[in-house]
C-alpha positions as CSV (number, residue, x, y, z in Angstrom):
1,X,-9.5,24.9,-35.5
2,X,-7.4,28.3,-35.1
3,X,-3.7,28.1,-36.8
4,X,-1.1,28.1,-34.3
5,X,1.6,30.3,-34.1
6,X,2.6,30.1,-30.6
7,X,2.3,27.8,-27.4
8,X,1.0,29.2,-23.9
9,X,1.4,27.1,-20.7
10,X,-0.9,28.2,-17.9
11,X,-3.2,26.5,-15.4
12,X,-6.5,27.9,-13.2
13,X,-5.1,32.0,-13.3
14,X,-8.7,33.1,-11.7
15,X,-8.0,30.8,-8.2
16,X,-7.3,32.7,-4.8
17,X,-6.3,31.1,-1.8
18,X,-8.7,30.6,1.0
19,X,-6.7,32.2,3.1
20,X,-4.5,34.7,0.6
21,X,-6.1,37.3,-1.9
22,X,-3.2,39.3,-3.6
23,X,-1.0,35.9,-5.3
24,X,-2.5,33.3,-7.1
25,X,-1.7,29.8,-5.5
26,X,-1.8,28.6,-8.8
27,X,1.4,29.7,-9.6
28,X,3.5,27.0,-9.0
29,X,1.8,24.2,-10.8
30,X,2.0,26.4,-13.8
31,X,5.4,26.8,-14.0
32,X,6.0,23.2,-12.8
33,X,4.4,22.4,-16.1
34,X,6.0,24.9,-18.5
35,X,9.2,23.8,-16.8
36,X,9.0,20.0,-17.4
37,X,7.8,20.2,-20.7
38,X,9.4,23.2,-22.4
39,X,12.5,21.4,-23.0
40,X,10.9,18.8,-25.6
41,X,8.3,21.9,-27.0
42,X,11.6,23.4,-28.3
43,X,13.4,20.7,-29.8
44,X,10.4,19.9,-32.4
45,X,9.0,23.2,-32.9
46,X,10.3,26.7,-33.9
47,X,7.0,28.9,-31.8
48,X,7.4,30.7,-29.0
49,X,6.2,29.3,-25.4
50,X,5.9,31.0,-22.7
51,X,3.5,30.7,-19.8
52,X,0.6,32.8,-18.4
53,X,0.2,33.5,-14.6
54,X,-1.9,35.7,-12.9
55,X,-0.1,38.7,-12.0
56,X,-2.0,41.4,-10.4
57,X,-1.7,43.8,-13.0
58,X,-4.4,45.7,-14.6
59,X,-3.6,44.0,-17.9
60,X,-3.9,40.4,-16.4
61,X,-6.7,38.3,-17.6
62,X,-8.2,36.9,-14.4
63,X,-8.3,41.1,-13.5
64,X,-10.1,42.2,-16.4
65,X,-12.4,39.1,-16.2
66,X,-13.2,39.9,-12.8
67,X,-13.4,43.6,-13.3
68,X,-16.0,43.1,-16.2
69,X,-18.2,41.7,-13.5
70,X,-17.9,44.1,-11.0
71,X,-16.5,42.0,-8.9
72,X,-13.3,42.2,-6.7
73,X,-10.8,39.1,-6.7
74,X,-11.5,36.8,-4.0
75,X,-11.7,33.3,-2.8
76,X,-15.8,33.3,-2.9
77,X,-15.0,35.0,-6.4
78,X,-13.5,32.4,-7.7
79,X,-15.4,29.3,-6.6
80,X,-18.6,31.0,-8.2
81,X,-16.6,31.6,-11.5
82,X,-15.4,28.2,-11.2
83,X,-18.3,26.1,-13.3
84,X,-19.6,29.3,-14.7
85,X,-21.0,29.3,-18.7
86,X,-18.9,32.4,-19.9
87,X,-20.5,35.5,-21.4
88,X,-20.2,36.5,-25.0
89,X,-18.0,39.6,-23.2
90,X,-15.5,36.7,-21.2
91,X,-15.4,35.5,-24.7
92,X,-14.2,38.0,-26.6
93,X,-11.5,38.6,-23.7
94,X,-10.6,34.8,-23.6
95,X,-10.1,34.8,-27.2
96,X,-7.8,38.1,-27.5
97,X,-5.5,36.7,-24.4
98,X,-5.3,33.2,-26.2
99,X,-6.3,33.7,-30.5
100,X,-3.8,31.6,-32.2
101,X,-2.2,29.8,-29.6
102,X,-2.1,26.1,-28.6
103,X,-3.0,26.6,-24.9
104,X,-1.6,23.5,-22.5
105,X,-3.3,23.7,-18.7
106,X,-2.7,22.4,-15.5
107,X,-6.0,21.6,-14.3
108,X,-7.7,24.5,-16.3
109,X,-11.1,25.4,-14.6
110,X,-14.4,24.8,-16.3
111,X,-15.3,28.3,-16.8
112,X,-11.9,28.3,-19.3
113,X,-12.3,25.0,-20.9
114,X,-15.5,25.8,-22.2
115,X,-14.1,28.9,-23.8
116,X,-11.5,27.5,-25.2
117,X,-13.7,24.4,-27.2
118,X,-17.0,27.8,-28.2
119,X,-13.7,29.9,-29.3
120,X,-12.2,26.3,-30.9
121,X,-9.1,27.0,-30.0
122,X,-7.0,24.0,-29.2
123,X,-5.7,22.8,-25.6
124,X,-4.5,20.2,-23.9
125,X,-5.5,20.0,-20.3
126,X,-3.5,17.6,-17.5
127,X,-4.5,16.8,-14.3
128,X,-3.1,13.9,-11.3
129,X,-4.8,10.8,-11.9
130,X,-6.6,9.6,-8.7
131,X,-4.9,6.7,-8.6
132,X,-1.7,6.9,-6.7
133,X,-0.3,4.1,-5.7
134,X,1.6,2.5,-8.9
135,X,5.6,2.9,-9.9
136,X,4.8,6.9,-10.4
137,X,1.7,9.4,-10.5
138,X,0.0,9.1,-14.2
139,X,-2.6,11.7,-15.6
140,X,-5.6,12.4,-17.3
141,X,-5.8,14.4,-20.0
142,X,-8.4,16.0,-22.3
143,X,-8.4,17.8,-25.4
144,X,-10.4,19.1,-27.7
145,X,-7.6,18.3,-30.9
146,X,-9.4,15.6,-32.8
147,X,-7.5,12.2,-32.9
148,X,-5.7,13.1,-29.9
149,X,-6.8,9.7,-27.8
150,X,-5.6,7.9,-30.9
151,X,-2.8,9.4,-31.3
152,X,-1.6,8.9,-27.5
153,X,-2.6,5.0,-27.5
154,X,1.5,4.9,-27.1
155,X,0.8,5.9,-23.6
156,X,-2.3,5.0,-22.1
157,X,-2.9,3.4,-18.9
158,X,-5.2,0.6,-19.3
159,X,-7.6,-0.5,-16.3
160,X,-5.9,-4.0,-16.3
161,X,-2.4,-2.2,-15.8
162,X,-3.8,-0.2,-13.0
163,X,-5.0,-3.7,-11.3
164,X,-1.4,-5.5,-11.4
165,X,0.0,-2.5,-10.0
166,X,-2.4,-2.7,-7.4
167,X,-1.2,-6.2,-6.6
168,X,1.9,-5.3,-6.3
169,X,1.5,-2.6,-3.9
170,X,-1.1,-5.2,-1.8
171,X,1.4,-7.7,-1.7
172,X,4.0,-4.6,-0.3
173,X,1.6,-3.5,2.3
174,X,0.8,-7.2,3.5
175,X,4.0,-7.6,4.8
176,X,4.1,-4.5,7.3
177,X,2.4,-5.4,10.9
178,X,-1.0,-4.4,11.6
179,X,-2.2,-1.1,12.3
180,X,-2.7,-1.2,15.9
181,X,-6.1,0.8,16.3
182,X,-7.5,-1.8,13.8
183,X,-6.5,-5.2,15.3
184,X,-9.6,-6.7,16.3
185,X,-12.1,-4.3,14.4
186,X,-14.8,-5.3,12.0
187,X,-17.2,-4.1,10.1
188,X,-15.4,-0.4,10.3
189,X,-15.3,2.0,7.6
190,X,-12.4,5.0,6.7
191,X,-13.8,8.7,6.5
192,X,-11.2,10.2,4.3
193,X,-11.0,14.0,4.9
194,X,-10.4,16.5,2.0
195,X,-9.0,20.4,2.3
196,X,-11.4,22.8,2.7
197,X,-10.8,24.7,-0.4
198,X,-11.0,21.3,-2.8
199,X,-12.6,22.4,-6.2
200,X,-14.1,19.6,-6.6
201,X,-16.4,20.5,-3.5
202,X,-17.6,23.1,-6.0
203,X,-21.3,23.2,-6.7
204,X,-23.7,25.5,-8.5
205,X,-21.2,28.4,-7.4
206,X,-20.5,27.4,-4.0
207,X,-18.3,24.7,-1.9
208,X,-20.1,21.9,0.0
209,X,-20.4,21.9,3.4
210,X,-20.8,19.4,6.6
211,X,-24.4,20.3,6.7
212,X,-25.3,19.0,3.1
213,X,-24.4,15.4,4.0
214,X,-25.4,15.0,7.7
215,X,-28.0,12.2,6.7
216,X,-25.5,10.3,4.7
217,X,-23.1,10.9,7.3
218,X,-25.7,9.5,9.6
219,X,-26.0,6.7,8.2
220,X,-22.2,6.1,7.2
221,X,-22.1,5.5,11.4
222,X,-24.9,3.6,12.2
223,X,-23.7,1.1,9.4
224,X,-20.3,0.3,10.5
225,X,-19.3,-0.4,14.3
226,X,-16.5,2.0,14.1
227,X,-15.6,4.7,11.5
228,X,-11.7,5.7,11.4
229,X,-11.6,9.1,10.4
230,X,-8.4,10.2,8.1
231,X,-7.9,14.0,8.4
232,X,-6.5,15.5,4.9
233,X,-2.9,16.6,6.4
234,X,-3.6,20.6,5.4
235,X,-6.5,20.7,7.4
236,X,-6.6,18.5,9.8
237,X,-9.8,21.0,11.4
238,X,-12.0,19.7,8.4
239,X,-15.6,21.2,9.8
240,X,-16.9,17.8,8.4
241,X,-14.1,16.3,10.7
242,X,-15.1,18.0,13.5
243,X,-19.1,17.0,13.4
244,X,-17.5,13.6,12.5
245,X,-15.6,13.6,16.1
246,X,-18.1,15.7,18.4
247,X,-21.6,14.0,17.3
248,X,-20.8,9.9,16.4
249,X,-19.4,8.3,19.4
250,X,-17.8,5.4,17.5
251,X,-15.7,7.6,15.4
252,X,-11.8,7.6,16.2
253,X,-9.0,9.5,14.2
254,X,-6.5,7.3,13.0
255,X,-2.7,8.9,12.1
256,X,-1.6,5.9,10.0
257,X,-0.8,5.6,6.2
258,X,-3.7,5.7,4.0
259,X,-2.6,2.8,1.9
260,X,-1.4,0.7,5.1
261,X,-5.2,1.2,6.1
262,X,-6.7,-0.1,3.0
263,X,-4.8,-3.5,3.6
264,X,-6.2,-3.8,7.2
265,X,-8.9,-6.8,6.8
266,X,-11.7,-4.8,9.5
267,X,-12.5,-1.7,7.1
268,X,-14.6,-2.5,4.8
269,X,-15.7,1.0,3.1
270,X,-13.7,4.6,2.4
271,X,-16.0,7.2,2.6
272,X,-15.2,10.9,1.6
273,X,-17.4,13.5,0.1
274,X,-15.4,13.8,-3.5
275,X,-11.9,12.4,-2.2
276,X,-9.8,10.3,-4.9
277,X,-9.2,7.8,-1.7
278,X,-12.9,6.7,-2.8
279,X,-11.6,5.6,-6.3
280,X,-8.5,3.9,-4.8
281,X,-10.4,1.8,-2.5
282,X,-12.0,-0.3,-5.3
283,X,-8.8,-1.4,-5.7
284,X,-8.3,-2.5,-2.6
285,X,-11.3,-4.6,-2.4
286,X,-13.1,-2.6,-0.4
287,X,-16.1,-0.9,-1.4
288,X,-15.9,3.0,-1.8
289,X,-18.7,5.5,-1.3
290,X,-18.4,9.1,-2.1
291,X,-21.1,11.8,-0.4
292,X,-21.4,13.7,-3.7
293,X,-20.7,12.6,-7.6
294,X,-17.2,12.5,-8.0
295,X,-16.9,15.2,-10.9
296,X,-14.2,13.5,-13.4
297,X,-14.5,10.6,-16.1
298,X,-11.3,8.8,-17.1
299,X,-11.1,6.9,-19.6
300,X,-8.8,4.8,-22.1
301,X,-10.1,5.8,-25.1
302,X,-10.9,9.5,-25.5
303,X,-9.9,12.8,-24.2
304,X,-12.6,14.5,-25.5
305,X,-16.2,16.2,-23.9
306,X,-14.4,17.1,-20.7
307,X,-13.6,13.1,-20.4
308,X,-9.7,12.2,-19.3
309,X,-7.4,9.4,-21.0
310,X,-5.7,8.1,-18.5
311,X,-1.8,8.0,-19.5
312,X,1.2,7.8,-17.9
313,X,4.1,10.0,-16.6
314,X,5.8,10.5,-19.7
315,X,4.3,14.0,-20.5
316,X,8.1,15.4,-20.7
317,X,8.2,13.2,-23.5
318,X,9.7,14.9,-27.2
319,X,7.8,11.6,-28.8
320,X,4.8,12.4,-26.8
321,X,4.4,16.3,-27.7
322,X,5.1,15.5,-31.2
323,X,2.4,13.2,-31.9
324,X,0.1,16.0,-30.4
325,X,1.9,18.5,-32.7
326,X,1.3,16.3,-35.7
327,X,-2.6,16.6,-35.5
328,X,-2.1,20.2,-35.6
329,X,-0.4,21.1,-39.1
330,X,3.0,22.4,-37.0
331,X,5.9,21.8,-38.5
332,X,7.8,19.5,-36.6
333,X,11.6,18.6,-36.0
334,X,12.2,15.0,-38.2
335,X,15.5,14.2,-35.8
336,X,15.3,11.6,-33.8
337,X,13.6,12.1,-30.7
338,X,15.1,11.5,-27.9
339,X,14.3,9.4,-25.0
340,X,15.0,9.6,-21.1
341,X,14.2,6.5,-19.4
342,X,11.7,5.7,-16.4
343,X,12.3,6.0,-13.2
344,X,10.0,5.4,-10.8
345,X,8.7,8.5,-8.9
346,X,9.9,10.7,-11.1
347,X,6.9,12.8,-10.9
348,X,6.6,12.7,-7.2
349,X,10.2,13.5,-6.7
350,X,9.4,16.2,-9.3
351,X,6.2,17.5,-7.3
352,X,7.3,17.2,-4.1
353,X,3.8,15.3,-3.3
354,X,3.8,11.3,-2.9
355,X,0.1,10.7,-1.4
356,X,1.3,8.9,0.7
357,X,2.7,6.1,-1.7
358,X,6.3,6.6,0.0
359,X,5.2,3.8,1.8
360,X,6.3,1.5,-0.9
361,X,9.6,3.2,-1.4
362,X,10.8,2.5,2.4
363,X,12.7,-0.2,3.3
């Protein structure tokens, strides 16, 4: 593995909005990340770290990646560079932007990871855990440092943990009065929705669409008497939402809390095309179907092969960064390390973002 002389914090530079072509909405989970963590980087190490947006400029990587395809940045650019196996030419570019750093990502896209494990330079990848209902969000995280999922046992979330917590957020939920639209319902199922411009709706260089699952979508409402149909909040015009609602009869949008819903004894099944509701639902004792292969593997015992450990919030951690900067032959601070305790939602509160899981916080 490369020598590290320096650390760069960045996340998926090449995305464009659906809807905006000039920034990179990307931007803000990048320096979320270089914000929470720099703090502990610079008390046990002595390199520089700094993080890498996409800026515009001719010099920018995402531009001259782009540009060496012949291609303008767009939003139909980037979901066809999204899973793409890069060229000995993205390579060479890849590894001049990144030689001889340790490179930690916010939900890097494929198209980088893979470059960064040919070019062997290390990273550490992070992404939101689908799971979202325990004290705060936890993560996944892959690597392609050897001894990293060792060396992070400290912190793992183990299935088992993730089930108490779900009983404790059952028994919350149990307490709150029925949702009205599903008192005397059975045999229903919950179509969660997802935003249009989800990457993982991405396919062999292009996003899904309603069309590709009409049969299973077809059959999703012949099977259940009535189908309550959850609209992501940022796009609530879902065109799978809208064939949902104009061709099945016994489908009816429902406004209530996600989690409240998964308590309420008539649904049986949460349905969504590649929606982490579908993962929650086990949890919930109902049985969850997704359209399409959900695209992510977690795990509590390796980060490695594109697979996620599952850990939990403490990735602002000094303790946590420097048993990752251990396995890397940095030398590393010997003070003691110090420790901020747990709160819970610290994460949320730090994102902005609860998933709905505020419904445990209200009184």
């Amino acid at each position: 593995m490369n020598r590290v002389n320096r650390i760069i914090v960045t996340g998926d530079i090449f995305r464009v909005g659906a809807n905006v072509k000039d920034i990179n909405p990307q931007r803000v989970n990048i320096e979320w990340l270089f914000q929470l963590i720099r703090p502990s980087l610079q008390m046990i190490v002595g390199l520089p770290i700094q993080p890498l947006h996409y800026t515009g400029g001719q010099n920018c990587l995402a531009t001259k990646v782009y540009r060496a395809h012949g291609l303008d940045r767009s939003f139909a650019t980037w979901v066809s560079f999204y899973q793409r196996i890069p060229t000995a030419r993205d390579l060479a570019m890849l590894e001049a932007e990144f030689c001889g750093a340790l490179v930690i990502g916010f939900e890097l896209p494929e198209f980088t990871r893979q470059a960064m494990d040919t070019l062997d330079i290390p990273y550490v990848d992070f992404t939101i855990h689908p799971v979202r209902f325990m004290d705060d969000l936890i993560f996944g995280v892959r690597s392609n440092i050897v001894g990293l999922a060792e060396a992070l046992q400290e912190w793992v979330v183990s299935e088992d943990t993730i089930r108490i917590q779900a009983g404790l957020a059952r028994a919350t939920l149990v307490r709150l009065p029925p949702v009205q639209q599903c008192i005397g319902v059975e045999n229903a199922a919950l179509f969660c929705g997802q935003t249009t411009d989800d990457k993982v709706l991405i396919r062999n260089g292009r996003l899904m669409l309603a069309e590709d699952f009409l049969s299973q979508i077809n059959e999703m409402c012949s099977r259940h008497e009535r189908v309550f149909i959850k609209p992501h909040p940022y796009s609530p015009n879902n065109p799978v939402i809208l064939t949902l609602t104009r061709l099945f009869p016994n489908t009816e949008v429902v406004d209530a809390n996600f989690y409240h819903l998964l308590v309420q004894e008539g649904i049986t099944h949460v349905y969504s095309i590649t929606s982490s509701t579908s993962v929650e639902a086990a949890y919930f004792d109902k049985h969850g179907r997704h359209f399409a292969s959900y695209p992510y593997v977690f795990t509590d015992f390796t980060a490695s092969g594109g697979a996620y450990l599952t850990i939990d919030s403490e990735i602002y951690s000094p303790k946590f960064w420097a048993q990752i900067i251990s396995l890397l032959n940095i030398p590393c601070s010997r003070l003691p390390l110090t420790a901020v305790n747990k709160v819970p939602s610290r994460i949320r509160r730090s994102l902005r973002s609860f998933w709905g899981a505020d419904i445990f916080e209200r009184s």
